[in-house]
C-alpha atoms as a printed R data frame, in Angstrom:
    type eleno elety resid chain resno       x       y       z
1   ATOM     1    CA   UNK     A     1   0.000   0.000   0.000
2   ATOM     2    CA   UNK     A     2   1.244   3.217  -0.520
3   ATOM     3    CA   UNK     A     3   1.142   6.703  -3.700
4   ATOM     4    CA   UNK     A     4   3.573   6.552  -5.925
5   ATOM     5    CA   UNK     A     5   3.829   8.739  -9.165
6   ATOM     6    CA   UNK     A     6   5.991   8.875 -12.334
7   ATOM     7    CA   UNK     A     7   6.301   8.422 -15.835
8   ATOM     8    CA   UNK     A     8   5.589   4.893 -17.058
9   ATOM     9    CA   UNK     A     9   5.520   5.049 -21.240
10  ATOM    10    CA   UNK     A    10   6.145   7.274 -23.636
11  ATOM    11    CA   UNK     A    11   2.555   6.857 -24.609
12  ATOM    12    CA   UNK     A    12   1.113   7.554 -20.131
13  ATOM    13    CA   UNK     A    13   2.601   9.275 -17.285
14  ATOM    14    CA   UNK     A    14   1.569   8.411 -14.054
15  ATOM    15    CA   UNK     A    15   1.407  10.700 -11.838
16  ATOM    16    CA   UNK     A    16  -0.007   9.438  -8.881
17  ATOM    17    CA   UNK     A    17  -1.230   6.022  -7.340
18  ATOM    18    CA   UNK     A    18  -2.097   4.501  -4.136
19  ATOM    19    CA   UNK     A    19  -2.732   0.505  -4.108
20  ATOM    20    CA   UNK     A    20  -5.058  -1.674  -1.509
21  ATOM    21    CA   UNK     A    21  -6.279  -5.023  -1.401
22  ATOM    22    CA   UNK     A    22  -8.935  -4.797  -3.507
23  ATOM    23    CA   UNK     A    23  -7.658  -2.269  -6.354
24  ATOM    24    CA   UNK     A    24  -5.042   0.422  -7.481
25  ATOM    25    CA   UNK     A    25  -5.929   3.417  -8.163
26  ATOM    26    CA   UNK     A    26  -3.846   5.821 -10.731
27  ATOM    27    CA   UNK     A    27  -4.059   9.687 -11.740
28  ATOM    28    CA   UNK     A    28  -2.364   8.938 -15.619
29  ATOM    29    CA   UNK     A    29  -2.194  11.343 -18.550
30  ATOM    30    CA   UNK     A    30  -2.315   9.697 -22.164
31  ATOM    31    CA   UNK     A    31  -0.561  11.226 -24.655
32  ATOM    32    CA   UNK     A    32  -2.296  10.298 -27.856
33  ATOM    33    CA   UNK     A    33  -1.676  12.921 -30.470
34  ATOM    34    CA   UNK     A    34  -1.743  11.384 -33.731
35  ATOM    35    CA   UNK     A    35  -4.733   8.208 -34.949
36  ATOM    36    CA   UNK     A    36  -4.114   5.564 -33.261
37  ATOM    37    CA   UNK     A    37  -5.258   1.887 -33.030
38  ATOM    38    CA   UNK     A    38  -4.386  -0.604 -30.464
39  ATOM    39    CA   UNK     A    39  -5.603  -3.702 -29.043
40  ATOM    40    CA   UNK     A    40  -5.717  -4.242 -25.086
41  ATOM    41    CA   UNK     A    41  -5.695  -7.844 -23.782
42  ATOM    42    CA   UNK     A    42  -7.509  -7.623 -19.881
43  ATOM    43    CA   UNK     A    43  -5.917 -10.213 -17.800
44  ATOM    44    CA   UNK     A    44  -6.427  -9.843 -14.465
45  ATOM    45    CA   UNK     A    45  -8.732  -7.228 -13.299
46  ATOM    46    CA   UNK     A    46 -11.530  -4.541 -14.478
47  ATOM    47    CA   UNK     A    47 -10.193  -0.959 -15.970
48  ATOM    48    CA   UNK     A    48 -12.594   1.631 -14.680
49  ATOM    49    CA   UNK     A    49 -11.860   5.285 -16.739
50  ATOM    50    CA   UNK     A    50 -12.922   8.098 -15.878
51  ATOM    51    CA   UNK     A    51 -11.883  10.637 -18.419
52  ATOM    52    CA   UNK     A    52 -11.291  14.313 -16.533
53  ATOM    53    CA   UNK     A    53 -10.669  15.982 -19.831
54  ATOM    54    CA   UNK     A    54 -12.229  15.772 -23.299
55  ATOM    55    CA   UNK     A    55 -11.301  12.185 -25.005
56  ATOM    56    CA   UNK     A    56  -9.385  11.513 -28.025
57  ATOM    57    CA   UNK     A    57 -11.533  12.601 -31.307
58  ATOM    58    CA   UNK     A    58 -14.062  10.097 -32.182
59  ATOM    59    CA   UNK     A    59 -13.019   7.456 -29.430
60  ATOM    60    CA   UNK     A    60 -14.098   3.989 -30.182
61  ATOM    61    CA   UNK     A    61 -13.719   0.322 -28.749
62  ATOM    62    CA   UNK     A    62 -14.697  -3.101 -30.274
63  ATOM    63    CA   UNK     A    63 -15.304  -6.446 -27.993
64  ATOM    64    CA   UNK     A    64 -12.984  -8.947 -30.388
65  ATOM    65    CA   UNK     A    65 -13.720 -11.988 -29.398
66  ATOM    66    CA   UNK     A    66 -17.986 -10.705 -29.308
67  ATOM    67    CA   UNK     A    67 -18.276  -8.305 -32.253
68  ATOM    68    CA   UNK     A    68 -17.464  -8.277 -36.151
69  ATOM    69    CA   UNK     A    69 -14.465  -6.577 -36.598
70  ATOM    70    CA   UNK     A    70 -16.232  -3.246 -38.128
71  ATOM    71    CA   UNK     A    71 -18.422  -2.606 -35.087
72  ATOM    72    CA   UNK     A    72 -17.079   0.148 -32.779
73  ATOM    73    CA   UNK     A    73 -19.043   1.673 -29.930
74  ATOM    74    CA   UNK     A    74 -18.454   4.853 -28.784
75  ATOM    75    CA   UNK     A    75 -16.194   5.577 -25.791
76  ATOM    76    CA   UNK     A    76 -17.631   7.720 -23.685
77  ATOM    77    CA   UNK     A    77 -16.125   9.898 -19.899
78  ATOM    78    CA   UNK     A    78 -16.949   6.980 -17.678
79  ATOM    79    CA   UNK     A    79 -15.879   3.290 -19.015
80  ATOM    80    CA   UNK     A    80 -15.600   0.303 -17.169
81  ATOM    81    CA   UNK     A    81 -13.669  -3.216 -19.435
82  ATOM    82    CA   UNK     A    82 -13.896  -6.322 -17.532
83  ATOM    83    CA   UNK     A    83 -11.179  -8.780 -17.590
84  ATOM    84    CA   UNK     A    84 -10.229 -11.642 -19.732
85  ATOM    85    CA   UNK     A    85 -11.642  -9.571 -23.091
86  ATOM    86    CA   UNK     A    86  -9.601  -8.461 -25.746
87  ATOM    87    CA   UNK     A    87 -10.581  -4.775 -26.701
88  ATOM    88    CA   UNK     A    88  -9.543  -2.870 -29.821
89  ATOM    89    CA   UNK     A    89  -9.665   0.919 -29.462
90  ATOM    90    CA   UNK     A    90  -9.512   3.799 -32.053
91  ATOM    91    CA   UNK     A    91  -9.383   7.535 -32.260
92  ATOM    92    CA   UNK     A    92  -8.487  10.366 -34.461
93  ATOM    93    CA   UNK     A    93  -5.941  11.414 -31.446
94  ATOM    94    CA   UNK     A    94  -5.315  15.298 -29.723
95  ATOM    95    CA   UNK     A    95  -4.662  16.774 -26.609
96  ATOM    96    CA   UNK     A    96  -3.216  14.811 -23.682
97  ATOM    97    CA   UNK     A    97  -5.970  12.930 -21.841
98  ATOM    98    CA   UNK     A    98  -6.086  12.798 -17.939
99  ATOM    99    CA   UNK     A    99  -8.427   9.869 -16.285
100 ATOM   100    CA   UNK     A   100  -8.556   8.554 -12.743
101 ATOM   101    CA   UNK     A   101  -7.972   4.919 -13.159
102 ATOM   102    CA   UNK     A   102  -9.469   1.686 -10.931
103 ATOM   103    CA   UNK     A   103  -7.855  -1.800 -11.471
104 ATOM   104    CA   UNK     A   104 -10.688  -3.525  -9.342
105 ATOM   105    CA   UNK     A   105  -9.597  -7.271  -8.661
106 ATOM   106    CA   UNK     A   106 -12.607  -9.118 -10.018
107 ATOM   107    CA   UNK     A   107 -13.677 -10.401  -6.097
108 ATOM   108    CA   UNK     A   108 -14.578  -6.494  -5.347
109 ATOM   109    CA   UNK     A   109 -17.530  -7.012  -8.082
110 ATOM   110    CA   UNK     A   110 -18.691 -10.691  -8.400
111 ATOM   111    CA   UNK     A   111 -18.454 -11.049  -4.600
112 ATOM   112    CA   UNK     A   112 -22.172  -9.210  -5.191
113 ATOM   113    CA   UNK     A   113 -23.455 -11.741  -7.937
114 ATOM   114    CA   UNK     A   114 -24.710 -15.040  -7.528
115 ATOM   115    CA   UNK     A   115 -21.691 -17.028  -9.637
116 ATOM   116    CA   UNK     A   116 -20.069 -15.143 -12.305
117 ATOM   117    CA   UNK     A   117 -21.249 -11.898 -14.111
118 ATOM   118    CA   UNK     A   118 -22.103 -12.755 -18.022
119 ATOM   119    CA   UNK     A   119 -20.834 -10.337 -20.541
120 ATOM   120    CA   UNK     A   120 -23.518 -10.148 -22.886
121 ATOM   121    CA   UNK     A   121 -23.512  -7.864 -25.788
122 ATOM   122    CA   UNK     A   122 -25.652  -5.465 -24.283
123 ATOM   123    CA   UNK     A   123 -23.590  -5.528 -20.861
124 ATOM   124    CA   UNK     A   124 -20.510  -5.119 -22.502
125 ATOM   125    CA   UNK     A   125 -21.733  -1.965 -25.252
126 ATOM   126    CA   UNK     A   126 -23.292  -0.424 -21.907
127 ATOM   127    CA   UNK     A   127 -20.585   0.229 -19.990
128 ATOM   128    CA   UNK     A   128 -18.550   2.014 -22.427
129 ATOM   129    CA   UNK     A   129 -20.202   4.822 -21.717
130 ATOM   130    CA   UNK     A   130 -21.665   4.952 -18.036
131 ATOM   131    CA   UNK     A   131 -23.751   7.677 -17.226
132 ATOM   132    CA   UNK     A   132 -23.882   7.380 -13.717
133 ATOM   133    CA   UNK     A   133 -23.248  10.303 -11.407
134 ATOM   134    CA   UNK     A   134 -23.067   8.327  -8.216
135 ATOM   135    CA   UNK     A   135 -19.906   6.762  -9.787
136 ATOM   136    CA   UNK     A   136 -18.249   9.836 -10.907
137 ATOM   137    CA   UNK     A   137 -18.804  11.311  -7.694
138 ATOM   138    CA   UNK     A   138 -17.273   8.218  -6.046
139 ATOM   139    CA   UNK     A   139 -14.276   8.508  -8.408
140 ATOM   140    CA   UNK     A   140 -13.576  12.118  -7.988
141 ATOM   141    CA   UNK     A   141 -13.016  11.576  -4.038
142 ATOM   142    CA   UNK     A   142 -10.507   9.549  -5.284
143 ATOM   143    CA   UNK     A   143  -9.037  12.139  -7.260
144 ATOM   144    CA   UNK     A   144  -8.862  14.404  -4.418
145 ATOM   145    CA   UNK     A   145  -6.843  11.843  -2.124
146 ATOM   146    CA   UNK     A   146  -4.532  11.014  -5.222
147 ATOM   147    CA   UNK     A   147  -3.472  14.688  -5.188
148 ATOM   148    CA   UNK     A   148  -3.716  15.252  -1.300
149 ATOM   149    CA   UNK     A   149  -3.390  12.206   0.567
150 ATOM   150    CA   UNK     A   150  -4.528  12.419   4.295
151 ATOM   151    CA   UNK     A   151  -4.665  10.855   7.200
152 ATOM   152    CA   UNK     A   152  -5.083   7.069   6.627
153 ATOM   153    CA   UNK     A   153  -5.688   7.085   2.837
154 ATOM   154    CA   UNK     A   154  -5.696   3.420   2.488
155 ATOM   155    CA   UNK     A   155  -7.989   2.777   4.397
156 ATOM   156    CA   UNK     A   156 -10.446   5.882   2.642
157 ATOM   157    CA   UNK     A   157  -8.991   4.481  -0.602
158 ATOM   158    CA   UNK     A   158 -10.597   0.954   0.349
159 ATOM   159    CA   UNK     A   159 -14.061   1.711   1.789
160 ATOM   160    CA   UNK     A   160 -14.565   4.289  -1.355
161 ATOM   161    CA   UNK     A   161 -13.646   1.675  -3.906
162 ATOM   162    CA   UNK     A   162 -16.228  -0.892  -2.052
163 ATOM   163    CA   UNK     A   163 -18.591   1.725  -2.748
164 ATOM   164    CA   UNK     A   164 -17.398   1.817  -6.556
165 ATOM   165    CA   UNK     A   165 -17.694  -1.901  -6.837
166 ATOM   166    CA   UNK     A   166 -21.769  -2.081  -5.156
167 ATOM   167    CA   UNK     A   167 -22.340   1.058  -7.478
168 ATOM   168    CA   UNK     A   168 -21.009  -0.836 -10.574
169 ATOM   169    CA   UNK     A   169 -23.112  -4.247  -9.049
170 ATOM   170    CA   UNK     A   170 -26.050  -2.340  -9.372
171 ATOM   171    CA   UNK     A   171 -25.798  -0.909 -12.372
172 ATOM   172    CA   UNK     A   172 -24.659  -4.114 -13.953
173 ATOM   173    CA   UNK     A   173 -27.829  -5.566 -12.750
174 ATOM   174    CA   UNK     A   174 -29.768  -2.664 -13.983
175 ATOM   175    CA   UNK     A   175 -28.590  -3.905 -17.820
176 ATOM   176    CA   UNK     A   176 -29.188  -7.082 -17.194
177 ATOM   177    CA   UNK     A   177 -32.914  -6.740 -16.274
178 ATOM   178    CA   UNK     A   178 -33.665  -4.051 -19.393
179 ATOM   179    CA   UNK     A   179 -33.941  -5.771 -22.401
180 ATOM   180    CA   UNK     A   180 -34.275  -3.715 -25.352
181 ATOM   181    CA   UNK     A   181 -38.574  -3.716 -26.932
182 ATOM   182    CA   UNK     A   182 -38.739  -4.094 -30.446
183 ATOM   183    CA   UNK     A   183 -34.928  -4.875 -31.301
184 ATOM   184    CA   UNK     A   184 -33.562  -7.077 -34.124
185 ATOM   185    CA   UNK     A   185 -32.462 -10.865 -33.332
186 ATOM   186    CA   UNK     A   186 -29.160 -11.519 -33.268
187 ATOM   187    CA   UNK     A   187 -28.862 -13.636 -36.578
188 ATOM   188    CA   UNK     A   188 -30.151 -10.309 -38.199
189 ATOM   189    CA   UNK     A   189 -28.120  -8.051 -36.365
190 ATOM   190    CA   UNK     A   190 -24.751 -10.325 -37.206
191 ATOM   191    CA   UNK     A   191 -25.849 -10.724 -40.899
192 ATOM   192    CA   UNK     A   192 -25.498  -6.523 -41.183
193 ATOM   193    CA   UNK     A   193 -22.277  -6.729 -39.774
194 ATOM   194    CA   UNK     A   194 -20.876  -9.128 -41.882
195 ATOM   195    CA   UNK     A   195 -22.044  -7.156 -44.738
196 ATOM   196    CA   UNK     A   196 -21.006  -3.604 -43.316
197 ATOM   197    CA   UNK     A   197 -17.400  -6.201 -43.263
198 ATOM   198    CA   UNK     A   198 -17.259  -6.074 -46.619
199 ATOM   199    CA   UNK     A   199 -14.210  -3.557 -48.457
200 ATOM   200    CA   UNK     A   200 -17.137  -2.481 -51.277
201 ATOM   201    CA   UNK     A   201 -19.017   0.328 -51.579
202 ATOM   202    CA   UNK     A   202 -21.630   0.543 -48.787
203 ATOM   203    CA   UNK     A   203 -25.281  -0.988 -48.857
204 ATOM   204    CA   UNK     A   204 -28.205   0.935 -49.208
205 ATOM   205    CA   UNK     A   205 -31.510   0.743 -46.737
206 ATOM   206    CA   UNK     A   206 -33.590  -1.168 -49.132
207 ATOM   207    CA   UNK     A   207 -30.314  -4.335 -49.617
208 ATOM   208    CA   UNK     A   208 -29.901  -4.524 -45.757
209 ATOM   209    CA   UNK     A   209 -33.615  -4.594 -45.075
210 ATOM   210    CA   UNK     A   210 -34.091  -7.271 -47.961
211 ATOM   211    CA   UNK     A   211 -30.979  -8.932 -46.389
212 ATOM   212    CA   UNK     A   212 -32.860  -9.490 -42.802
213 ATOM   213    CA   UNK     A   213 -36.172 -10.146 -44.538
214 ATOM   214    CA   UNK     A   214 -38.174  -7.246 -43.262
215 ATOM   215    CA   UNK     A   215 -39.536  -3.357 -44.310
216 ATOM   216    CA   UNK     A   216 -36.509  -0.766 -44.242
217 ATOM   217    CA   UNK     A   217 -39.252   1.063 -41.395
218 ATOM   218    CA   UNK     A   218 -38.624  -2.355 -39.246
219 ATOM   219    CA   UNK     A   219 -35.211  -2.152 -39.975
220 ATOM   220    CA   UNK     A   220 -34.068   1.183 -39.142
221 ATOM   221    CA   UNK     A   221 -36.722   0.817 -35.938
222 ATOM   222    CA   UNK     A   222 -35.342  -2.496 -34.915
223 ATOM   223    CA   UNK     A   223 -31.265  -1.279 -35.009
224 ATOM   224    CA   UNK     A   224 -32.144   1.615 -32.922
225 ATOM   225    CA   UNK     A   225 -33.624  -0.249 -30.686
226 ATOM   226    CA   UNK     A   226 -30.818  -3.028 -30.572
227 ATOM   227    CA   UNK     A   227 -27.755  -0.981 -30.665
228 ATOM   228    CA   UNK     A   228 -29.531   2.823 -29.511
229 ATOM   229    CA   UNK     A   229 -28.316   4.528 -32.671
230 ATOM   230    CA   UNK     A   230 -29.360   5.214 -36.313
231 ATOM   231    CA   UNK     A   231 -28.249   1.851 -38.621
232 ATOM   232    CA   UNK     A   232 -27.314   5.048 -41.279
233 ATOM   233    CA   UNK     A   233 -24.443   6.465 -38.623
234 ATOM   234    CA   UNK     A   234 -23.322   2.589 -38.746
235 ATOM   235    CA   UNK     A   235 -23.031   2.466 -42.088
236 ATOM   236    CA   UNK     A   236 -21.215   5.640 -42.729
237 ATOM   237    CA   UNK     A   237 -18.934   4.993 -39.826
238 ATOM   238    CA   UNK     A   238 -18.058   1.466 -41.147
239 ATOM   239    CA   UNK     A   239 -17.464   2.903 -44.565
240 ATOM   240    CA   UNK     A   240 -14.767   5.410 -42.903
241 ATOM   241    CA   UNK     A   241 -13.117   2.371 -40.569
242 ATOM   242    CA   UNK     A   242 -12.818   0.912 -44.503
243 ATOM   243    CA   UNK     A   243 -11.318   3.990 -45.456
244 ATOM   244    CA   UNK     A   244  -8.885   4.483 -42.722
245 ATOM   245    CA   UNK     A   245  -7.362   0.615 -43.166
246 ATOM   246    CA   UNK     A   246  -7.564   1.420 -47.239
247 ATOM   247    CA   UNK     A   247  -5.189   4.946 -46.466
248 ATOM   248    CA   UNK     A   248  -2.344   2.727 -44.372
249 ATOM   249    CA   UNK     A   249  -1.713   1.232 -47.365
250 ATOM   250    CA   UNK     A   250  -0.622   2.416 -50.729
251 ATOM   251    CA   UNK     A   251  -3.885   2.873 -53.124
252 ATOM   252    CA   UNK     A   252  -4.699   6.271 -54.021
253 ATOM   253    CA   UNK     A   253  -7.095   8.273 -52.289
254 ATOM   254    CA   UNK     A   254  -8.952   8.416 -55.811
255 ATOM   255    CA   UNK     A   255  -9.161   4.513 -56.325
256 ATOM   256    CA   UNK     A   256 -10.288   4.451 -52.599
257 ATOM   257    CA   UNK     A   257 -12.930   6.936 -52.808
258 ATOM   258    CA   UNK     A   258 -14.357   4.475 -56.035
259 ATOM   259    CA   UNK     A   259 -13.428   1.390 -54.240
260 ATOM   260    CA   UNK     A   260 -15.821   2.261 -51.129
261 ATOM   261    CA   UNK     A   261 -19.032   3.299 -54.005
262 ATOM   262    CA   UNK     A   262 -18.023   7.464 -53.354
263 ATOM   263    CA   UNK     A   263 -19.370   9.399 -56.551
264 ATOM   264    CA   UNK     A   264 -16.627  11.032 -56.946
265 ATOM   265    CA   UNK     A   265 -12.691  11.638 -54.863
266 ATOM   266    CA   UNK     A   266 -14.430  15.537 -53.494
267 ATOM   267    CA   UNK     A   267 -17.295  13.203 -52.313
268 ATOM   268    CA   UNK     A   268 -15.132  11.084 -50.089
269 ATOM   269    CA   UNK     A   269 -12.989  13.579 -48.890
270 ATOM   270    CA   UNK     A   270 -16.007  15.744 -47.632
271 ATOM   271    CA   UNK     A   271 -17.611  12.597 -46.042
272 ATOM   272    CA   UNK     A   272 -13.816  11.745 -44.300
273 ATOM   273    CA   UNK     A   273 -13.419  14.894 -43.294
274 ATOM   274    CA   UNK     A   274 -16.475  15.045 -41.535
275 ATOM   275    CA   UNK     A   275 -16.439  12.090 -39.371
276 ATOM   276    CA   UNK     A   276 -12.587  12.476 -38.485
277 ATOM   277    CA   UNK     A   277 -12.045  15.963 -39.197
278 ATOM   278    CA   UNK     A   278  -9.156  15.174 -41.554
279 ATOM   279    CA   UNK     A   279  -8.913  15.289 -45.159
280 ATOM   280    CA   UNK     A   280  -7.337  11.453 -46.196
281 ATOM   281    CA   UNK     A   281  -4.321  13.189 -47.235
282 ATOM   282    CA   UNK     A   282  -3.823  14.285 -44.181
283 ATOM   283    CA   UNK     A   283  -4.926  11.484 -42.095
284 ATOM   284    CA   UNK     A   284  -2.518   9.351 -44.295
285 ATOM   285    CA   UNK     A   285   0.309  11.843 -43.911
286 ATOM   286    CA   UNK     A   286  -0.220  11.567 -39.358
287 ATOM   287    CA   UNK     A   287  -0.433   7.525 -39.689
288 ATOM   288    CA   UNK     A   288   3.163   8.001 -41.422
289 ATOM   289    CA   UNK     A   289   4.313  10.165 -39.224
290 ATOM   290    CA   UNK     A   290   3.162   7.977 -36.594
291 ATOM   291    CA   UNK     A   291   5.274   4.845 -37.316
C-alpha cells in the first residue's frame, strides 16, 4: 500500500497512485496525439476510466472476441472493461488525456453476484459509456486523495472503492434486467455486420432490409432499438473504418474513394473529413508520421 507517481511510457505518465487489497488506483495522462489503433488484452482485473478531460476525437472500442471486426461503440467519460476480453480501441488522437484509473480485482464485483457476471452484448456496449453520477462522484473523491493524501488514505482508498464496486453491481444488474422492446435478433443483427465487413461500396436501406427479410421502417426501428443509434451512422462509420485501413496502405485516395461506391474523390474527402475531421491526405500523412 502506498502513492507513488511517475512516468511509465512514452505513450502515459503516471502521476499518482495509491494501491489496496482490492484495487489500485492511478491519476495517468495519455498522450495520444496522432490516430491511433491498439488492441488491449484484460488479464487480471476490471479498468474503470474516468476521463477528466475531453477524449481523443471520435473514441471507439470493439469487444474482439464478441463483435465483427467493423463494429465500434463509442467511448464515452466513464468506461468500465472487464477482464479476460480483448478490446480494440480507435481515435483520431489530440490533446493529452487525464483519467482517474481503478484496477478492481474481479472479487470487489462478483463477490455481489450469484456465480459469475455474463458479458452479454448489451452488458458489454453499456458500460462504455456509463452515465452514472453516483460513480463519478465516487471517483472524484478519489481524485482528491490522489493529489492530497490524508490521514489514513488506504484505508479511505478501500471503503470508497467498495462503494465503486456495489455502485457498478447495481448498475450491472440494472442492464441485465432491461432488455431492449422491439430490437432485431441476433442472426439479423450479425448478418449486417458481416455485410457492413465487406471492403465495397456501402449498402443501401432497401439491400440490408431485404438482407434481414423485413420493411426498411422495421429495420431502421429495430437497429435503434438493438444498438440505440441510427443503422445510417453505422453504415457511414463502417465505410470510414474501410477507409482508414484502405489509407495505411498504398492505393490512391482516388481509387479508394471508387473502391468504397463514393461518386466522386471531393465526395469522399467531404464525407472523411467530416467524421474524423481530416482530409485522407492528411490522415494518411499523421499515420506516417506515426510509425
Amino acid at each position: 500500500m502506498g502513492t507513488t507517481g511517475g512516468p511509465t511510457s512514452p505513450l502515459m505518465t503516471l502521476d499518482a497512485e495509491i494501491r489496496v487489497p482490492t484495487a489500485t488506483v492511478q491519476l495517468a495522462r495519455f498522450h495520444v496525439h496522432e490516430p491511433a489503433d491498439t488492441i488491449r488484452d484484460l488479464r487480471d482485473t476490471y479498468w474503470l476510466d474516468l476521463c477528466l478531460t475531453p477524449r481523443p476525437h471520435n473514441a471507439r472500442a470493439c469487444y474482439r472476441d464478441h463483435w465483427s471486426p467493423h463494429r465500434f461503440e463509442r467511448i464515452g467519460k466513464l468506461m468500465l472493461l472487464p477482464p479476460g476480453e480483448v478490446v480494440q480501441a480507435r481515435s483520431d488522437g489530440g490533446p493529452s488525456q487525464a483519467s482517474v484509473l481503478c484496477h478492481l480485482v474481479p472479487e470487489a464485483l462478483c463477490r455481489w453476484f450469484d456465480g459469475d457476471l455474463h458479458w452479454a452484448d448489451r452488458r458489454l456496449e453499456a458500460t462504455l459509456d456509463i452515465p452514472d453520477s453516483h460513480l463519478r462522484a465516487l471517483l472524484l473523491r478519489l481524485v482528491d486523495e490522489l493529489r492530497q493524501p490524508g490521514f489514513a488514505s488506504a484505508a479511505l482508498v478501500e471503503l470508497v472503492v467498495a462503494q465503486i464496486a456495489i455502485e457498478l453491481a447495481r448498475y450491472c444488474t440494472e442492464i441485465r434486467s432491461r432488455a431492449p422492446a422491439g430490437g432485431l435478433a441476433a442472426w439479423r443483427l450479425r448478418l449486417i455486420d458481416e455485410r457492413l465487413r465487406e471492403t465495397t461500396a456501402a449498402p443501401s436501406l432497401t439491400e440490408l432490409a431485404e438482407l434481414c427479410s423485413l420493411s426498411v421502417r422495421q429495420l431502421t426501428r429495430g437497429y435503434r432499438a438493438s444498438r440505440g443509434r441510427s443503422i445510417g451512422d453505422h453504415i457511414a462509420e463502417s465505410r470510414i473504418d474501410h477507409a482508414r485501413a484502405l489509407l495505411r496502405g498504398d492505393q490512391s485516395v482516388k481509387a479508394i474513394a471508387y473502391t468504397l461506391g463514393f461518386s466522386s474523390p471531393s465526395s469522399f474527402c467531404f464525407a472523411f473529413r467530416r467524421v474524423t475531421g481530416h482530409t485522407p491526405r492528411d490522415y494518411r500523412l499523421r499515420v506516417l508520421r506515426g510509425h
